[in-house]
C-alpha positions as CSV (number, residue, x, y, z in Angstrom):
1,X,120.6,44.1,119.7
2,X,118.3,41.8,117.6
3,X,118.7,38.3,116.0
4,X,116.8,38.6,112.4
5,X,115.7,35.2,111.2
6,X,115.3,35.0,107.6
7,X,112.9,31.5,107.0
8,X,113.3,29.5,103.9
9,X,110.0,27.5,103.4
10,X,107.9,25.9,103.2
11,X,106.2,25.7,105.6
12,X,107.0,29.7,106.2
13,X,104.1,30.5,108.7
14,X,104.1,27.3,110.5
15,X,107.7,28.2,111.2
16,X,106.9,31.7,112.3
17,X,105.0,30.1,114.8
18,X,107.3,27.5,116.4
19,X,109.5,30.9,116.6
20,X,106.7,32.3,118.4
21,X,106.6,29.6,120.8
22,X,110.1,30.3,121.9
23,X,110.0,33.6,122.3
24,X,107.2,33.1,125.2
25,X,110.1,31.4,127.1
26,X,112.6,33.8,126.8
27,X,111.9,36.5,129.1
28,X,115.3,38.4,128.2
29,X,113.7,39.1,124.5
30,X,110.9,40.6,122.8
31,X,109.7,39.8,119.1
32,X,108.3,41.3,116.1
33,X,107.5,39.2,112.8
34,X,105.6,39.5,109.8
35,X,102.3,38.1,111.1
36,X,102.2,40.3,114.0
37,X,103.3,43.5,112.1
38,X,100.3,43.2,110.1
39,X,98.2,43.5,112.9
40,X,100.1,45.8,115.3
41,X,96.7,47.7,116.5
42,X,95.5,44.8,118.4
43,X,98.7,44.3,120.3
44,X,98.5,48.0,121.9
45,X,97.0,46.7,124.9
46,X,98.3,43.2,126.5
47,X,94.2,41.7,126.2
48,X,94.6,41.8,122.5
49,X,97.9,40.0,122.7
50,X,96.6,37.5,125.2
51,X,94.0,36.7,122.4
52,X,96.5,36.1,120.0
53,X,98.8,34.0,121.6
54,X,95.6,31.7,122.6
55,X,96.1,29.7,119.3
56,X,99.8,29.3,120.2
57,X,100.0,25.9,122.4
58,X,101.4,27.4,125.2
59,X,100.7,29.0,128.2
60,X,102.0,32.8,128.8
61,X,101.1,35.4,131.3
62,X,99.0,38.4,131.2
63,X,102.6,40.3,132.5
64,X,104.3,38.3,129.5
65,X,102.0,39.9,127.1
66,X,102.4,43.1,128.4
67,X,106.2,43.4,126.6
68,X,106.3,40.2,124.4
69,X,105.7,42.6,121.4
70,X,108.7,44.7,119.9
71,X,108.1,48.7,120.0
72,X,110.5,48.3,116.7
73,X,108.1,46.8,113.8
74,X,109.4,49.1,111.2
75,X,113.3,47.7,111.8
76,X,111.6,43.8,110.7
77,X,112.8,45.1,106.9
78,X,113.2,41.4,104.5
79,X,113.3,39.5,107.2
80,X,110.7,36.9,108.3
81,X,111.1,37.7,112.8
82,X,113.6,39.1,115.4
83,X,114.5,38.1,118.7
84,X,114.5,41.8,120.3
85,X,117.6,41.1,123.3
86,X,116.8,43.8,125.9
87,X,120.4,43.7,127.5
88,X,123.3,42.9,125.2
89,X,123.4,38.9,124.6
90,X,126.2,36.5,125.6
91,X,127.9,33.9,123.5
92,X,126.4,31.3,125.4
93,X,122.6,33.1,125.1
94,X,123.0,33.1,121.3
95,X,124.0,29.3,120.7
96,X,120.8,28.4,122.8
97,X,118.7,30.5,120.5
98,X,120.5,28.5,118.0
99,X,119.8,25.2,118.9
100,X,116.2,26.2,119.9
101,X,115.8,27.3,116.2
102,X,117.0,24.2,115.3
103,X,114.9,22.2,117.4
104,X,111.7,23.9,116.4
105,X,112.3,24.1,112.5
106,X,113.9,20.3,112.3
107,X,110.5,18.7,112.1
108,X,109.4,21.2,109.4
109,X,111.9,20.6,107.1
110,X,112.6,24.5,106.3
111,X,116.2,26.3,106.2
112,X,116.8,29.5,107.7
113,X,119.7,32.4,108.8
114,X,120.2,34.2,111.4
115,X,122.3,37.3,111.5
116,X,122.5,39.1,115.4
117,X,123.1,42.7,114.7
């Protein structure tokens, strides 16, 4: 199951981000978006995701690298980054996304959707 977030900007990339950021905490999901689908040979091996996080402010692991990065890059499609869930999510795990989202984008001022499919 994946959440899709569409991002209505700007500031598009900055939003992509503070997305980012969230996903490091969130152990129970993996992410693709359209920065890092770009660039997919350098996240093959979890020393070229390590470097890319670095400019994220945030501390993850070498283990967190390791399956951070969605296998399903082609299934991004017109949106702007999933939330990969790797068991089914519950009610209460998709209203915390939510307000995470919220959080995160509220200082930038953009809109965006999200649609959990």
């Amino acid at each position: 199951m994946r959440s899709f977030i569409k991002v209505y900007g700007p500031p598009v990339l900055k939003a992509i981000k503070e997305l980012e950021k969230i996903a490091v905490d969130m152990p129970e999901v993996c992410i693709m978006d359209t920065i890092i689908s770009q660039s997919l040979p350098i996240f093959r091996d979890p020393e070229g995701t390590m470097d890319y996080f670095s400019s994220v402010p945030v501390e993850i692991t070498k283990e967190r690298c390791s399956n951070i990065i969605s296998e399903s890059g082609e299934m991004l499609g017109e949106y702007d980054f999933f939330f990969e869930w790797i068991t089914k999510p519950t009610m209460e795990q998709l209203n915390g996304l939510i307000e995470k989202i919220d959080k995160a984008l509220a200082p930038l001022g953009c809109r965006y959707t999200i649609t959990t499919k």
